[in-house]
N, C-alpha and C positions, 0 to 999 in steps of 0.2 A: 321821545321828542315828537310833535307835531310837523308834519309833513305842513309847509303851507301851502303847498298848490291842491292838496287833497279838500276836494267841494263836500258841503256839509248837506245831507240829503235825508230826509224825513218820511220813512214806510209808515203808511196807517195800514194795518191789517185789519180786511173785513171781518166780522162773524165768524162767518163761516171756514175760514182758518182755522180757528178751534172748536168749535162744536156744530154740526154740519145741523140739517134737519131731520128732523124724527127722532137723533141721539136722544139716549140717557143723560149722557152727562157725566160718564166715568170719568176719572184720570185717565185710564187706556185708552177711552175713545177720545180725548183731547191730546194726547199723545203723540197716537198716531199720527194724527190731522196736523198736527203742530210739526211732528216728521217730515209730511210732504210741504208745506209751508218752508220751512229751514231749507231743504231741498233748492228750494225757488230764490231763497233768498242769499242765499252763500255766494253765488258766480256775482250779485250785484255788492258785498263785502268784500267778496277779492278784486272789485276791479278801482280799488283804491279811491275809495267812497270814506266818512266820516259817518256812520253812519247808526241812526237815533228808530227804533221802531217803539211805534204805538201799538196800541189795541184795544176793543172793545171787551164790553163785560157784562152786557145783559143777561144771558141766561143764568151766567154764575151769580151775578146778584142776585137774582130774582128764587134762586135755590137756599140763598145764605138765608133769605126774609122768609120763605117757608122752612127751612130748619129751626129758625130763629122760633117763629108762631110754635113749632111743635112740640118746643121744648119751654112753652112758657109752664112757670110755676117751678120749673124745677133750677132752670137758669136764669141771668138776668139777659132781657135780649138787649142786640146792638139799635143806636141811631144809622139811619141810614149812611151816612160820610162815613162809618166805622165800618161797616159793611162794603161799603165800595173800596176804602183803605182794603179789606183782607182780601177782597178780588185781585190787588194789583200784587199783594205778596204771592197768592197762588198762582195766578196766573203766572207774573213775570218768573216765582220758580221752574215752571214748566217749559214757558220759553225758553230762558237762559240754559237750562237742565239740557234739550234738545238741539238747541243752537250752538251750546259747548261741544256737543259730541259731533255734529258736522262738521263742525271747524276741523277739531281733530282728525276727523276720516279723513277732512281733503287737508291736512299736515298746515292749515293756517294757524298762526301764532298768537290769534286775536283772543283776548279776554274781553268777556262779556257779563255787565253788571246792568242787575231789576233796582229800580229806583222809583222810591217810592214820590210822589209827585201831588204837590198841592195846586190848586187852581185858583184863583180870584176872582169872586164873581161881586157884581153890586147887591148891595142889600136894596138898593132903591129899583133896581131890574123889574118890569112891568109883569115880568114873570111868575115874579110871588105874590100878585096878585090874585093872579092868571094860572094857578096848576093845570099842567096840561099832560103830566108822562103817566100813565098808569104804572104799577109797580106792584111786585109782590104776588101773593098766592089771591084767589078769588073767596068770597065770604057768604054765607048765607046773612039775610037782612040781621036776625039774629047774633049770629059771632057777628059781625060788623055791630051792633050798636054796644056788645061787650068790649072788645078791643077797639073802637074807636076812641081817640083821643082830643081835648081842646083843640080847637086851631086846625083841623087836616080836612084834607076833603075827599071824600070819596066819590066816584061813581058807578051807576047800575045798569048792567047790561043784563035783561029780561031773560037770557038761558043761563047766564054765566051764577052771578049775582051779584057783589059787588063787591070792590077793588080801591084801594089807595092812589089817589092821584097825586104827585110834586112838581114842584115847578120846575121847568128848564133854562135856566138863566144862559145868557150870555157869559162867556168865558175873557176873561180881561187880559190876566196874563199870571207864569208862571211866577210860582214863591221861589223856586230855586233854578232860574235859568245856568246860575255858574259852576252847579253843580255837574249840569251834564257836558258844559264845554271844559271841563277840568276834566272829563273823562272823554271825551271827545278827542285832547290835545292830547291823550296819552294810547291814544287808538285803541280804545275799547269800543267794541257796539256797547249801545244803550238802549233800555227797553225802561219807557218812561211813558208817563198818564194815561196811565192804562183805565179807559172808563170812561175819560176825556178828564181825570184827574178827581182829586176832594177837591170839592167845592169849599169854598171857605171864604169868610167876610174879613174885612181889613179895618178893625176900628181905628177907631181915632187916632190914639195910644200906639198904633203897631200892630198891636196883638192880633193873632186870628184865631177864628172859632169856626167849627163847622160847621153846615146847614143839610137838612135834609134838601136835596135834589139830586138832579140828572141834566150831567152836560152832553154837548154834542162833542162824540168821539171823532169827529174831523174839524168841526169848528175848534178842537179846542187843539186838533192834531196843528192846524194854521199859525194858533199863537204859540203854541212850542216852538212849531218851524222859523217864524216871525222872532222869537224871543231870541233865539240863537242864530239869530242871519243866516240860515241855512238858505242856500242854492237853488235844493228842489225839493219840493212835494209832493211824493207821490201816493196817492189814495186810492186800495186796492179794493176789490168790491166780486162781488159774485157776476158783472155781466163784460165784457171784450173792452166795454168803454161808453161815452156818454153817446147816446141817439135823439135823432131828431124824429121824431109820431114814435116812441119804441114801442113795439108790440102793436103795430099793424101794418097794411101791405105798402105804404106810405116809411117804414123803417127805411133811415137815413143815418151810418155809423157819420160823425166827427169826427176825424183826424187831426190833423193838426192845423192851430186855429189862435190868430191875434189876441190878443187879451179882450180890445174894445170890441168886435164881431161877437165875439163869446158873452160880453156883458149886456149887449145889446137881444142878443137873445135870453138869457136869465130875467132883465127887465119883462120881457115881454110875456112872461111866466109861462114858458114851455117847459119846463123842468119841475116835475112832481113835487112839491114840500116830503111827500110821504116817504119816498126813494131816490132818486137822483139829485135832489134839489140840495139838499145841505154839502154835499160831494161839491157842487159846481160852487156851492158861495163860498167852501172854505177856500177851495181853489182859486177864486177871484180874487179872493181876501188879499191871499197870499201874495199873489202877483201886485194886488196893488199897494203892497205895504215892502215891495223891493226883492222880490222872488224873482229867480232866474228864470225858471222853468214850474207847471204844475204839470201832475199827470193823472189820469183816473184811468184802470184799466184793472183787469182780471190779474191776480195773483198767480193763474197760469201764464199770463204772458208779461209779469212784470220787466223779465230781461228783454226782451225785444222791443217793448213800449219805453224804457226808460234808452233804447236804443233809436226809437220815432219808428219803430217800425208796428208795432200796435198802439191801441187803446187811442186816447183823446190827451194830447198836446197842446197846453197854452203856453203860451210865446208870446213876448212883447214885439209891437209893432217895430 
């Protein structure tokens, strides 16, 4: 039975949770990482949370699209949506796989289900005008005008050579929000849109079809959170929390910070588009679409930030 005073709370795990840099890309070495991650995140499970974790999937994609190319002729390859679908079954098995067995260690009774998760995006999204995410392995001009197809765009970068670009649409909202608060109401953790979910169009009819792209795994971690009136959002990231000049002698950590203060700076575009910047809008999003609390901070110090004692806290006025 559902606990109802237990608050519904949304982990976006960064990257580097599962594949650090310089990795290969084993199972082992995402394992491991995924080990110390679980670690981090069990004390914020036992402290009677409802609790929903995201995750990214760059590299693993980006691995399935060069398995994909190197196996052409002998297999059929996948659509990109097909692709990011089998990153949320590997990944969230690896998750689930790790996160079971800490449970276990520390004798919690919580079952935990990977749920596989659709997105909704606009087909009229300025996006798919607009390809902007590069993707996939690099091509000589050559392999590029072989495997190049109708309709796709690539671009060329003068050492590299050239690479598949898709659009990054805006994220609308989940195809199965009831699915995770059915598991939600039976206290399982959930480990859902993984990738920031399949993209996917909503015709006319009902029906949906997928699209090659690439959502933002926090913008879209926002309308999971949003979808399920969850509490809090917390968005874990490789750095302590959000900064004001980060990385010069002018570094200034944020702490904990109004919603409107916080918006007022975002307008004023102090927040990188390239790193910090999609963290602080999902975070805004959130809060302004009836979110308790957001948080951005290091997945080492998830407990204490989701305590206000690290990271960057937004808070209504």
């Amino acid at each position: 039975m559902e606990e109802s005073y237990l608050k519904r709370i949304v982990i976006a795990l960064g990257g580097n949770a599962i594949l650090r840099f310089g990795e290969a890309g084993t199972a082992e070495e995402q394992i491991a990482n995924l080990k110390t991650a679980c670690e981090k995140l069990t004390p914020i499970i036992g402290s009677w949370y409802h609790v929903v974790i995201t995750h990214g999937n760059g590299p693993q994609v980006g691995n399935i699209l060069i398995q994909n190319e190197k196996a052409r002729g002998n297999v059929p390859s996948m659509p990109l949506d097909v692709c990011g679908a089998q990153t949320q079954g590997q990944i969230g098995y690896l998750l689930q796989q790790v996160l079971c067995n800490e449970l276990r260690r520390k004798a919690m009774g919580i079952e935990v289900s990977a749920l596989l998760t659709m997105m909704v995006v606009d087909e009229a999204d300025p996006a798919f005008r607009k390809p902007s995410k590069p993707i996939g392995p690099w091509f000589t001009e050559e392999e590029m005008v072989a495997v190049r197809r109708e309709g796709e765009t690539w671009t060329e970068n003068p050492q590299k050579g050239w690479r598949k670009v898709v659009p990054s649409p805006q994220p609308l909202r989940l195809v199965n929000p009831r699915s995770i608060q059915t598991l939600l109401k039976n206290r399982q953790v959930v480990i859902a849109c993984g990738g920031g979910g399949v993209p996917v169009i909503e015709k006319e009819d009902g029906s949906l079809r997928g699209v090659e792209a690439v959502i933002d795994k926090d913008l879209a971690s926002e309308r999971l959170a949003t979808g399920i009136d969850a509490h809090i959002l917390i968005i874990l990231t490789d750095v302590p929390g959000v900064f004001l000049n980060f990385g010069t002698p002018e570094e200034k950590p944020i702490g904990r910070i109004e919603l409107r203060a916080m918006k007022e700076l975002f307008e004023e575009g102090v927040f990188p588009a390239g790193s910090i910047g999609p963290k602080v809008e999902a975070a805004l999003r959130f809060m302004e679409n009836g979110g308790e609390k957001a948080i951005i901070s290091s997945l080492e110090n998830a407990e204490d930030a989701l305590k206000g004692k690290m990271g960057t806290m937004i808070i209504r006025e």
